[in-house]
N, C-alpha and C positions, 0 to 999 in steps of 0.2 A: 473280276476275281483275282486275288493276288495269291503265287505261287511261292512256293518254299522253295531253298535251295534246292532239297532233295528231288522237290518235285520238277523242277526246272531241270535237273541234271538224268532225271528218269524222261523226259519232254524230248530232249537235247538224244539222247543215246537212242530211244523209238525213234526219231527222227533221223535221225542218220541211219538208220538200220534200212528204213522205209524207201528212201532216196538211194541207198547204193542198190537194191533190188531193185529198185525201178530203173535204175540206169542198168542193171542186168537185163531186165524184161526188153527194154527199148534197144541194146544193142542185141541181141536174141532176135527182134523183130525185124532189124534193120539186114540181118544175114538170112535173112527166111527161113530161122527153124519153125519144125512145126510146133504147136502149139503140147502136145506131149513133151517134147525136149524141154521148150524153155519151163515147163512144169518142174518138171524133172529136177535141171540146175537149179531154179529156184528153191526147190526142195532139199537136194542136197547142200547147198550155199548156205539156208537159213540157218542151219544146225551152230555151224562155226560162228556165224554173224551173229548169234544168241547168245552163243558163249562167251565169245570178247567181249560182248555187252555188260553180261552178265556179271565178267570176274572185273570190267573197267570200271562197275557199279558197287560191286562187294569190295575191292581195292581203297576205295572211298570212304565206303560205310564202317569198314575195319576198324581202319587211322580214326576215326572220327568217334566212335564207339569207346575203343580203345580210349581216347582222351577223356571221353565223358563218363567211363566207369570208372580210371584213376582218379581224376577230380572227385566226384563223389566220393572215393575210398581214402582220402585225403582229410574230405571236408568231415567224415566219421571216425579220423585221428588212426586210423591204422596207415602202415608204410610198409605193411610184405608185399606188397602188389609192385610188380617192375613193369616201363616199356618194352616190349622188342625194339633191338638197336635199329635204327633210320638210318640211312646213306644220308649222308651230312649234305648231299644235294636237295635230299629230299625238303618240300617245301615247311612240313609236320615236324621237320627236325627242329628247328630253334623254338617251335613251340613247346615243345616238348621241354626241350632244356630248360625252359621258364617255370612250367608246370614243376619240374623235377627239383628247382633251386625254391620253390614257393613248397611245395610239400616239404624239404628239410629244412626252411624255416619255421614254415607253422610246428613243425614237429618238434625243435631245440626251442621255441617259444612254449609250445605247450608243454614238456617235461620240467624246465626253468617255473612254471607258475604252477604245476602240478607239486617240487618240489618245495615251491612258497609256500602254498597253499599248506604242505604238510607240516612243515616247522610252525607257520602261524598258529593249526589248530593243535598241534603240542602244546604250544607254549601256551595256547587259550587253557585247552583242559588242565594245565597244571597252577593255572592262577587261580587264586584266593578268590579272586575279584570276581564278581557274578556278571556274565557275560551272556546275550545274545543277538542275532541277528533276524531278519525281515524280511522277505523282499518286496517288488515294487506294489503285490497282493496283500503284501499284511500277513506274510502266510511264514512261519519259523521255518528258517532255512539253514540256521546252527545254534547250538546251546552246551554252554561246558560244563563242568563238573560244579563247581559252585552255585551255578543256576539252580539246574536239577535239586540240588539238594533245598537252595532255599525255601524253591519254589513246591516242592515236597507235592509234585501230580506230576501223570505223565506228559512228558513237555514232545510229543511225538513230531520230525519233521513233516514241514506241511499242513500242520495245524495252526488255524487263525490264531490273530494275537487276541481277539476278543473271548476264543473260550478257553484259553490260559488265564483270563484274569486281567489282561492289559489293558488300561484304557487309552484312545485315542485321542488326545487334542489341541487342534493346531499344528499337527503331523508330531507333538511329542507324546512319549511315551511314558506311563506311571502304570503302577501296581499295589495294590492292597499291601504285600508284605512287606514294603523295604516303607518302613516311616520314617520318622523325624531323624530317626536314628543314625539314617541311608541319608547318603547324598548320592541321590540319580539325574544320569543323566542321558539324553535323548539326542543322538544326531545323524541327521539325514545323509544321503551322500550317493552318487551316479555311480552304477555299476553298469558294463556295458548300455549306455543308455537306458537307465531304467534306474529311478528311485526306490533307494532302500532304507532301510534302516537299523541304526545298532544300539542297544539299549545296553547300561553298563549301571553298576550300583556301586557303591563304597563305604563301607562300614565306619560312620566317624563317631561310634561312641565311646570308643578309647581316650580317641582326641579330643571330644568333644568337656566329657567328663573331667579330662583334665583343664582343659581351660576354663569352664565352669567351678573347677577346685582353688584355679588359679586365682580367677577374679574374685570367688567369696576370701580367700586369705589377704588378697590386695585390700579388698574392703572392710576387710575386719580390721586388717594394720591401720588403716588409715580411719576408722571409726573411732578405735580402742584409740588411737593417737592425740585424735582430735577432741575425742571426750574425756581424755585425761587432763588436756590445755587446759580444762572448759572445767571440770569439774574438783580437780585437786584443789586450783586454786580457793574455790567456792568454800570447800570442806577446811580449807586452812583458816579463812576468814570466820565463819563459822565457829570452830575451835577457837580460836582469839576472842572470840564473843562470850560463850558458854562459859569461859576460865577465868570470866573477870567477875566479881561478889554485885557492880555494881555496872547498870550500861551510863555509858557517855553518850548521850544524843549525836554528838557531832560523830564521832567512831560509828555508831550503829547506822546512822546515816550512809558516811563515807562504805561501809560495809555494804550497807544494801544495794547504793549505786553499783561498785561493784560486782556484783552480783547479777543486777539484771543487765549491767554489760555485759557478761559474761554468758548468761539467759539467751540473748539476745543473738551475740554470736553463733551460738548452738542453733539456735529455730533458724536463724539465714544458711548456718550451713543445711540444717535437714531442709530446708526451703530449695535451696538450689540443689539438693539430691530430688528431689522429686521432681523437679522441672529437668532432670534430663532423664529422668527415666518415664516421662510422661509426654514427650516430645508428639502434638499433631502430626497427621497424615498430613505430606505439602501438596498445594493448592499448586503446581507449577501453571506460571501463565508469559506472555511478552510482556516486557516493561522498561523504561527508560533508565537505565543503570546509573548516567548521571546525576538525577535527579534522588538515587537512592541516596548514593555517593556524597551526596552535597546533606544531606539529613545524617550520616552517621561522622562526617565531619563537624558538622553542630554539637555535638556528645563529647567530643576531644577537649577536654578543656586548656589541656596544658601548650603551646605553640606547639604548633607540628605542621610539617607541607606533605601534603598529600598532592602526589601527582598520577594523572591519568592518561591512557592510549588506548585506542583499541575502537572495539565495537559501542555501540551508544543500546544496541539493544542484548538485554538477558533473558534467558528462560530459567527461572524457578519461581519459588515462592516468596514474591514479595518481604514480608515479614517476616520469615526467618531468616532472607537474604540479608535484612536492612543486621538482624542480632550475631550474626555472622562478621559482619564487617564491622561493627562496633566492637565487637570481644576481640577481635584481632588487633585493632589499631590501639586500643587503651594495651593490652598485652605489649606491643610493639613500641609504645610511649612510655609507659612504667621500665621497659627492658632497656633503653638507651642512654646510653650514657653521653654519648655527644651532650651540645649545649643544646639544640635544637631536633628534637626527630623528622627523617626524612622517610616516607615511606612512598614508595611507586607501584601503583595497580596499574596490570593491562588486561583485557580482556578480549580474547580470538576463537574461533571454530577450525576444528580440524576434521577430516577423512579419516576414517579407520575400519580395516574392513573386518568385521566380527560376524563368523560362522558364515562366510562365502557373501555376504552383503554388506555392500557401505555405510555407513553412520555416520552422521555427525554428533559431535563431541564439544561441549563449551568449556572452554578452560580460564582461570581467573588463577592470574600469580601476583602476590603478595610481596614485596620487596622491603627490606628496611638496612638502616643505616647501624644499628644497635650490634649487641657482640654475641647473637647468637641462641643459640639451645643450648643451655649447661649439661643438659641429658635427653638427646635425642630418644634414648629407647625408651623413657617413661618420660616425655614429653605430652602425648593423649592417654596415659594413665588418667583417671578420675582421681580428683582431690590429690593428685600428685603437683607437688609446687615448688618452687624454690625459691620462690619472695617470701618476704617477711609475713607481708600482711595480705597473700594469694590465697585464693580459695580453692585452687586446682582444679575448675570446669569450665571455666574459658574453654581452653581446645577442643576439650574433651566435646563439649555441649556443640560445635562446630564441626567436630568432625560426624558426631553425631547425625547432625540434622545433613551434611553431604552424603553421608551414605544412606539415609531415606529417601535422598532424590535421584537414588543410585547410582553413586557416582565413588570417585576415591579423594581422601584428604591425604597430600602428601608433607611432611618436613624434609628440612636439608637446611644447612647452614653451608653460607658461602665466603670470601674472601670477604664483603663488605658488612654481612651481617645473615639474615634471617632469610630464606624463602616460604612463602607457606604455597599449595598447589592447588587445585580444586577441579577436578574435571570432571562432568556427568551429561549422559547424551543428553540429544535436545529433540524438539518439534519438527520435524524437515520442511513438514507441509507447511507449518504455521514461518518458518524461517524463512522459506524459497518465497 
C-alpha cells in the first residue's frame, strides 16, 4: 500500500510520540518506579507530546492549505486573497513568491484580453458586416447587431448552429438568407485548443450591380461599334443600288460580295461571342505539355521561336490548354514588330499556404520579344482590341477558360516586351 505525504508525515510524528514514551516507560523501569508512577508520567507527558505533535502537524497542513486555497482563488481570476508573510528562511517562502509573481501575471494577462476582448466586440457590434461566431460544439458563442437583424429569429447564445438555420459542410458554414447577393464566408480556426468557428457575410449587391452595369455598357459600346462597321457600310452600298434607274451586273455583283463580307464578319463576330460565353466545364487531367506545345507551334504560320523550360508535365484540360496557347502566340506574332518573334514559355509548381494548409500551384509564364500591352487595363476587355483586323477575344476567351480551372490570368509588360501569367492549383496526389 502506498502512503501519501500526509500520511507518511501523520506515520512519522505517531511514531515518534510512541518511541519517546517508550524510552520514558523503559527508563521509569530501569529506576524502579512503581508501576502507578510511571502511569502517572506517562500520563501527564502525553498531553504535551500530543500537543507538539499536533500544532508540528497543523504548521504543515496551514502553509500547505494556504497555497492550495490561493491557487485555486487565482485559477477563479480573483486576487483579494493575500499570504501571510513567511520568514524568508522559511522553506514555503520562494514558493510562495512564485505563486504570488504567477497570480499578477495571469491577472495583467487576463484584464489585457478581457480589455481585447471588449474593443473587439464594439467594434463587432458596430459593423455593418454580419458577424458570428461557434465553438468547438457548433453551439453560437457571439453575434452582433447586423446578424441579428439579418437573420430576423432569436439568435440566443448557446444555441446550435443547425436551429438557427446554418448548414454544416466540410466544417463550412451557409445560411438560407444571405444569397447570391452575399459573399459568405466560413473560417475555421484554434481557440485554446479547441476548433471554432466564424461565419461573416458581405453584401456585394451594390458592387455587384455595378459591374454588371459596367459590363452591359462595355458590351453595348462595343456591339453598337461593331454593328455600325458592319452595317453602315451595307446600307451605303445598298443606297448606291436603289438610286441608279438601271442595275449594272458588275456593280450589283461587286455590291453583293461586299455585303456578304460584311455578313460574314458579323456571324464570326457573334460566333466567337458565344464561344466565350459558352465556355465547357474543364476536364483537368496529367499530360505531356511538350507534346501540346509542339501542336500549337504547328498553327503559327508566320517564323516564330518558341522556346521552352520547366516541367514536361501539366494539369488542366488538355483542349482548352492546347486554344489557350494558340491564341496567345498568334496574339504575341501579330504584336511584334521585330523581323522574327521570339517567345519563351517555362512551366514550374510552387508551395502556397492557403487557409493554414499547403498547395500546390502550376504556373505557366509567357514571354515575348514584341512592344507590349498598348492598354493594360482593357487588355481582357471582350472585343476590346487594338489591331486593325482583332476581334478582341483572344485574351479574354484565355483568361476565361484560366479562371474555370480556377486559377488567375495575369498581364504586365516588361523591358523586352509582354508577360502573360497563368497560375491554378493542381492534383497533389496525382503530382506526388
Amino acid at each position: 500500500m502506498k502512503f501519501s505525504h500526509e500520511q507518511w508525515l501523520i506515520f512519522g510524528l505517531a511514531t515518534t510520540l510512541m518511541v519517546i514514551l517508550a524510552l520514558i516507560i523503559a527508563l521509569t523501569y530501569t529506576l524502579a518506579w512503581s508501576k502507578l508512577a510511571t502511569a502517572t508520567l506517562v500520563f501527564f507527558l502525553s498531553y504535551p507530546l500530543i500537543w507538539l505533535a499536533w500544532r508540528s502537524y497543523n504548521f504543515w497542513k496551514q502553509a500547505i492549505m494556504q497555497l492550495t486555497t490561493y491557487t485555486q482563488v487565482v485559477r477563479e481570476g480573483e486576487t483579494n486573497l493575500r499570504f501571510k508573510e513567511q520568514h524568508q528562511d522559511n522553506l514555503l517562502a520562494e514558493l510562495q513568491q512564485e505563486i504570488s509573481a504567477l497570480a499578477i501575471g495571469n491577472a495583467h494577462k487576463l484584464q489585457q484580453n478581457q480589455t481585447l476582448e471588449n474593443v473587439l466586440s464594439h467594434i463587432l457590434d458596430s459593423w455593418p458586416i454580419p458577424v458570428c461566431l461557434f465553438d468547438e460544439n457548433n453551439q453560437l458563442s457571439y453575434r452582433n447587431i447586423a446578424m441579428k437583424e439579418k437573420i430576423q429569429q432569436p439568435m440566443l447564445i448557446g444555441t446550435a448552429a443547425k436551429d438557427l438555420g446554418f448548414v454544416i459542410d466540410n466544417g463550412n458554414l451557409t445560411h438560407s438568407q444571405f444569397n447570391q447577393q452575399w459573399q459568405c464566408q466560413s473560417i475555421s480556426y484554434l481557440f485554446q485548443q479547441k476548433k471554432c468557428h466564424i461565419f461573416s457575410a458581405l453584401d456585394i449587391s451594390q458592387p455587384l450591380h455595378q459591374q454588371q452595369s459596367t459590363t452591359q455598357q462595355n458590351l453595348i459600346r462595343v456591339l453598337a461599334h461593331e454593328l455600325r462597321n458592319s452595317l453602315t457600310p451595307m446600307a451605303s452600298m445598298a443606297d448606291t443600288l436603289l438610286c441608279n434607274d438601271s442595275f449594272n451586273e458588275d456593280q450589283v455583283r461587286l455590291v453583293l460580295s461586299r455585303i456578304r463580307q460584311r455578313s460574314n464578319r458579323l456571324l464570326s463576330f457573334i460566333e466567337q461571342y458565344s464561344q466565350l460565353s459558352q465556355l465547357p466545364t474543364p476536364k483537368s487531367t496529367w499530360f505531356e505539355f511538350n507534346d501540346l506545345l509542339e501542336e500549337a507551334k504547328s498553327m503559327i504560320t508566320e517564323p516564330c521561336i518558341i522556346n521552352y523550360q520547366g516541367s514536361n508535365q501539366c494539369f488542366a484540360d488538355e483542349q482548352q490548354m492546347a486554344q489557350i496557347l494558340i491564341n496567345i502566340f498568334k496574339n504575341a506574332q501579330e504584336a511584334c514588330d521585330e523581323e522574327r518573334c521570339k517567345i519563351d514559355v517555362s512551366l514550374y509548381y510552387r508551395q502556397e499556404n492557403s487557409q493554414g494548409y499547403q498547395q500546390t500551384k502550376q504556373v505557366i509564364d509567357i514571354t515575348d520579344n514584341g512592344p507590349g500591352f498598348a492598354n493594360l487595363d482593357n487588355a481582357l476587355t471582350p472585343f476590346y482590341t487594338t489591331k486593325s483586323h482583332g476581334s478582341g477575344i483572344g485574351l479574354s476567351l484565355c483568361a476565361e477558360i484560366t479562371r474555370n480551372h480556377g486559377g488567375e490570368f495575369t498581364l504586365e509588360n516588361t523591358e523586352h516586351g509582354a508577360r502573360i501569367r497563368m497560375t491554378w492549383p493542381v492534383d497533389n496526389k496525382a503530382h506526388s
